[in-house]
DRENVEX-923685 format. One record per residue (C-alpha): x negated, y, z negated. Coordinates in steps of 0.02 Angstrom, whole numbers, plus 32768, in hexadecimal, padded with zeros to 4 digits. Example, Ala and Ser with C-alpha at 12.3 -4.5 7.8 and 13.67 -1.06 7.14 Angstrom:
BEGIN
7D997F1F7E7A7D547FCB7E9B
END
This chain:
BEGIN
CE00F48C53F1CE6BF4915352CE73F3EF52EACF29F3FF52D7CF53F3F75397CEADF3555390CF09F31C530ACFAFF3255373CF76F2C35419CF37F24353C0CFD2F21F534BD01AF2335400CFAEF19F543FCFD0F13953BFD08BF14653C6D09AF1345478D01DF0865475D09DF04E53D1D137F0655453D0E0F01254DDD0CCEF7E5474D180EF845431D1CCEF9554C6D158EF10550CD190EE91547ED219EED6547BD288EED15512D30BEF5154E6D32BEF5E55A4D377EEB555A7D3D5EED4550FD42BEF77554DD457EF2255F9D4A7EE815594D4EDEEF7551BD548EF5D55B9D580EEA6560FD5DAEE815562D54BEDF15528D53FEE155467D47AEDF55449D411EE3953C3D386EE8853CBD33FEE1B5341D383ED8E5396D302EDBA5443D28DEDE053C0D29EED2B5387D296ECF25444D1DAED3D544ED1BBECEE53B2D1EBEC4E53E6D19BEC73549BD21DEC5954F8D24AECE25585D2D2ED4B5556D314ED605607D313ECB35622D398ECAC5585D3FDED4755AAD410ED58566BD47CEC9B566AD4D3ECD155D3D502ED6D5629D53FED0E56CBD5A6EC905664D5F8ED2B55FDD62DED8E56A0D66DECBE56E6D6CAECB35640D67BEC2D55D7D66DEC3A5530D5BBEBE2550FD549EC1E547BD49FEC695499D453EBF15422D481EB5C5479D437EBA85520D3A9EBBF54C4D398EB1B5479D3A3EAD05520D32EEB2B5569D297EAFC54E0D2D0EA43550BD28EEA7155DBD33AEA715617D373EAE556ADD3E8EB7A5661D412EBAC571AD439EB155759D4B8EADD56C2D50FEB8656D1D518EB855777D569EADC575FD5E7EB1156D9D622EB905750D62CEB3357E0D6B2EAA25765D709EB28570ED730EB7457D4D76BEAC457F5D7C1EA975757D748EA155739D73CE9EF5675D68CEA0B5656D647EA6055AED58EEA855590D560EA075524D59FE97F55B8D538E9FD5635D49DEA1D55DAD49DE95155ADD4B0E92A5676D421E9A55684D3A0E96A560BD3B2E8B55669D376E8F256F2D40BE8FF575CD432E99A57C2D4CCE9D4576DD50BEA6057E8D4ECE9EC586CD55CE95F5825D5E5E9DE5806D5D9EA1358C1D5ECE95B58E4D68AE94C587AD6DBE9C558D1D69BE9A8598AD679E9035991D5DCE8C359E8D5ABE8295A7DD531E7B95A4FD4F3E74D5AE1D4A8E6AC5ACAD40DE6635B2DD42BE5E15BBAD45DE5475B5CD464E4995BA9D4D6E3E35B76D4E8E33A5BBBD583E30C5BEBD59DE24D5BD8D593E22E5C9BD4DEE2635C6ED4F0E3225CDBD490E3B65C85D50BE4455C5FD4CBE4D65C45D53DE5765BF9D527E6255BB5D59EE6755B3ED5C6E72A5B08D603E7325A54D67BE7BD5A17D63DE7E05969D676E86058E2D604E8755847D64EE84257A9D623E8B15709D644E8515682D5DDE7CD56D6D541E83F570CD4E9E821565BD4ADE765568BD505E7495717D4BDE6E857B1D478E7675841D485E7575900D421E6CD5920D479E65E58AAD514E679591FD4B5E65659A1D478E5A6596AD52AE5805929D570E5A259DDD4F5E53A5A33D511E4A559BAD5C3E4D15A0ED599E4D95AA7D523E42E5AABD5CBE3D25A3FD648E4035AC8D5DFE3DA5B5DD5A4E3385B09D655E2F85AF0D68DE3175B90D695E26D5C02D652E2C55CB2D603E3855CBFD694E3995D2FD718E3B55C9BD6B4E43E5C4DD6A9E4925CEBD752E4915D06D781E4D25C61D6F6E5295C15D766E57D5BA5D768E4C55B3BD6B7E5035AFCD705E5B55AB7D794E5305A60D725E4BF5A27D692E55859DFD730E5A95985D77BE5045938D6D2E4F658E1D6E3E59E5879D640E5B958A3D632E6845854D656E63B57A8D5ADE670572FD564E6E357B9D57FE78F57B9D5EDE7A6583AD6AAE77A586ED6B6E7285923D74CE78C598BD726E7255A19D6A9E69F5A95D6A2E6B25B47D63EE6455BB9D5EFE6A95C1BD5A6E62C5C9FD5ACE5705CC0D53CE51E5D2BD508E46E5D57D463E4435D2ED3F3E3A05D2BD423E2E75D52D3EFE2BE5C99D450E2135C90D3E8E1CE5D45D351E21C5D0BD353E1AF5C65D38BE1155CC1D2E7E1285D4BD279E1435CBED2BFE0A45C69D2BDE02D5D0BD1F8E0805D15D1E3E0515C65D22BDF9E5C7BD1D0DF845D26D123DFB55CC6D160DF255C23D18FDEAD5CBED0CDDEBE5D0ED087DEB85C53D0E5DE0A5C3DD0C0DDD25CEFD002DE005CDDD003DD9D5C2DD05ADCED5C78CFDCDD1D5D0DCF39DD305C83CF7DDC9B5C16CF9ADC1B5CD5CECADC555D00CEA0DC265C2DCF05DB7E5C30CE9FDB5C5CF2CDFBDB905CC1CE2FDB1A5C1DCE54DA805C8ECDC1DA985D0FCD4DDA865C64CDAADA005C1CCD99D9AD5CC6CCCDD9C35CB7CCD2D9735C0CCD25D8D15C5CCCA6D8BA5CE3CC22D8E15C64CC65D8575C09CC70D7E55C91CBD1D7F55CCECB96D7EB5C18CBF5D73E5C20CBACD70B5CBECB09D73E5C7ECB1FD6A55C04CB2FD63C5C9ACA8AD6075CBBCA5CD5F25C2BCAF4D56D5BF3CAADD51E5C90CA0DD5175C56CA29D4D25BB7CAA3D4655C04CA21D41C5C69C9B2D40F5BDACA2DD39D5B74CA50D3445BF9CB05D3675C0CCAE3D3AF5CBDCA83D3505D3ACA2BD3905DDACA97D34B5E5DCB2DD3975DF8CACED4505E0DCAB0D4395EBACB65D4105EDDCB9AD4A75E74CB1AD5195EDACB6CD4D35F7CCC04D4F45F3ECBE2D5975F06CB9ED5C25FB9CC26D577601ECC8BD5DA5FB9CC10D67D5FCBCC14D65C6099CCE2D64C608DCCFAD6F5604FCC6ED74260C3CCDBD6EB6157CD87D73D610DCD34D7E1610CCCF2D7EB61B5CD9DD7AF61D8CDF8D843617FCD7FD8B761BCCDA8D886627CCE4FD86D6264CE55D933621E
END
């Protein structure tokens, strides 16, 4: 084989691996379809996309949707937002969707909303068809002590100045409970709310309750009123159990301190007839040393025993006496 025509495939080789890796890095396919849909990109500029490793599609595929919707946005700025992890689709999309509606949203507002974490497109879609958020059963005490319980369907429209910091759903939720619980708590029976539950939408709106949140209430409507709990005779059985247990505390402690002061008495009792026998104890021996001085004689003692046994037989006779006539 010649070494001109050797020569020739492999200059051939070489120049078709150099293309492949051109048009690899190079994606001139992307360029020549933004370049048709009137997107003015460079091909220095997707070179720089590689560079930076950032997709090149992911860049010039929104840009081309937002040129053929008729915003005017620049590619760096698409870019930019796209190192910072933001979603290119979804703010397009978005910007679309507001200029369609008239809605005065740039992409700076948009790509800001979308970097917090909010779903841009999706509050857009909400500012133009409103949405219905429902609350959970939520119960309040009226003052004749009946549980009311309501559920309420707010109309809600996103606001987009407020999106960046705004309150979300379940702020709205809270606030309209709070409502709820006021209305039903100032009412003096259950009966006047359920005759007019519309004095909870009244009251819920009054309050201004979509100012800092995200949102712009249209409207509250209760969806359902019901009756529930005796809360009021509930509270007042617990508190006659409660007193009834504090009466039987105080009647066991007189009860406890009665026994103590009896049990005090029987024992003070014993100490007195200790001491008397104690003292009659002494008797004999007085006598005794009485008789010994002389200050007693024997005829005296024998008329004191006599005494003291007439006396003995008396009481024995009244006894047998009480005992028959029982």
């Amino acid at each position: 084989m010649p070494e001109g025509f050797i020569g020739l495939i492999v200059i051939t080789v070489i120049l078709i691996l150099v293309l492949s890796l051109f048009f690899r890095f190079v994606p001139v396919g992307l360029w020549i379809t933004a370049y048709f849909s009137g997107v003015k990109v460079k091909i220095s500029d997707l070179i720089g996309m590689r560079l930076r490793r950032v997709t090149p599609s992911m860049i010039v595929q929104p840009m081309i949707k937002s040129t053929k919707a008729g915003l005017d946005i620049d590619i760096n700025e698409l870019e930019a937002h796209y190192l910072a992890g933001g979603d290119i689709n979804l703010v397009i999309d978005a910007l679309i969707a507001a200029q369609r509606a008239n809605i005065d949203l740039g992409f700076k507002q948009a790509a800001a909303i979308d970097l917090a974490g909010r779903n841009v497109f999706e509050a857009v879609q909400v500012s133009v068809n409103p949405k219905v958020i429902e609350t959970p059963i939520i119960a309040g005490v009226a003052m004749n002590g009946i549980e009311v319980q309501a559920k309420a369907k707010v109309t809600v429209r996103a606001n987009i100045e407020r999106l960046v910091g705004g309150a979300g759903e379940e702020t709205i939720i809270a606030r309209v409970g709070e409502g709820i619980v006021t209305t039903v708590g100032s009412a003096i029976t259950h009966s006047q709310v359920l005759e007019n539950p519309d004095s909870i939408s009244q009251t819920i709106l009054r309050k201004g309750l979509d100012s800092g949140t995200a949102f712009e209430i249209l409207s509250i409507d209760i969806a359902d009123v019901d009756v529930g709990r005796n809360v009021g005779a509930k509270l007042q059985a617990e508190q006659a159990e409660a007193d009834k247990r504090v009466a039987q505390a105080k009647a066991e402690e007189k009860r406890s301190l009665a026994v103590a002061e009896e049990q005090e008495m029987i024992a003070e009792v014993q100490r007195q007839r200790a001491k008397v026998v104690e003292a009659e104890a002494q008797v004999p021996l007085a006598m005794a040393e009485a008789l010994r001085n002389g200050n007693l004689g024997v005829m005296d003692y024998y008329k004191m025993k006599n005494v003291n046994a007439d006396t003995e037989m008396r009481s024995s006779l009244a006894g047998d006496k009480d005992r028959r006539d029982s």
